[in-house]
N, C-alpha and C positions, 0 to 999 in steps of 0.2 A: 808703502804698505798701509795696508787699512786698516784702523782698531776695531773692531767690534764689542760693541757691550760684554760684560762679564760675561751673564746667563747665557749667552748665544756663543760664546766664543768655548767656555768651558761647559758645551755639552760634549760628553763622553772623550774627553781629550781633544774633539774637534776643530779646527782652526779655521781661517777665514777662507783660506782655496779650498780645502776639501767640502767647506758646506755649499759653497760655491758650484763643484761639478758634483757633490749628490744632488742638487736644485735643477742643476742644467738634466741632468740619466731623469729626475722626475718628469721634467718638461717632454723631453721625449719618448717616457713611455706611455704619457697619460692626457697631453696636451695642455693648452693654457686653460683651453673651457673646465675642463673635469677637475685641474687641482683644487682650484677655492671649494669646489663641493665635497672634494678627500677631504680638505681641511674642515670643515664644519661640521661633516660627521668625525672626525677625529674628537674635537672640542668637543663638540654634545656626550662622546663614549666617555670620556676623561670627567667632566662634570658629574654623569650620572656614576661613575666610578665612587668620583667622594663625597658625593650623596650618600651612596649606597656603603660607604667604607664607616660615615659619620654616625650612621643609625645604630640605636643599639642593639645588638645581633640578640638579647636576650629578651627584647622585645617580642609582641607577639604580632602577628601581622592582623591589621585588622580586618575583619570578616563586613563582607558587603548585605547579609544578613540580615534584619531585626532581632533579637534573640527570642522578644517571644510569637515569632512565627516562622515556622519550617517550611 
């Protein structure tokens, strides 16, 4: 039996065969070419997530403007 690291073993109750044949169902539905590019748009959505979670919402957005020229 293989240990897997904490974080990877206890996502969502998941253990090491089960992520194991969710990895194998990705492979074939998506190929080996296309996952590393799922994955990298996954990261960048996730990132820009807590960016966007980090700012302060009372913030105002800033305007691309001068203000004094319309």
């Amino acid at each position: 039996m293989t240990n897997f690291p904490e974080p990877i073993a206890g996502i969502l109750g998941l253990g090491g065969p089960e992520l194991l044949v969710i990895l194998v169902i990705l492979l074939l539905l998506f190929g080996g070419a296309k996952l590393p590019q799922l994955a990298k748009g996954l990261g960048q959505s996730i990132k820009e997530f807590k960016n966007a979670a980090k700012d302060d919402p009372k913030e105002e957005p800033k305007s691309e403007t001068k203000p004094g020229k319309n």
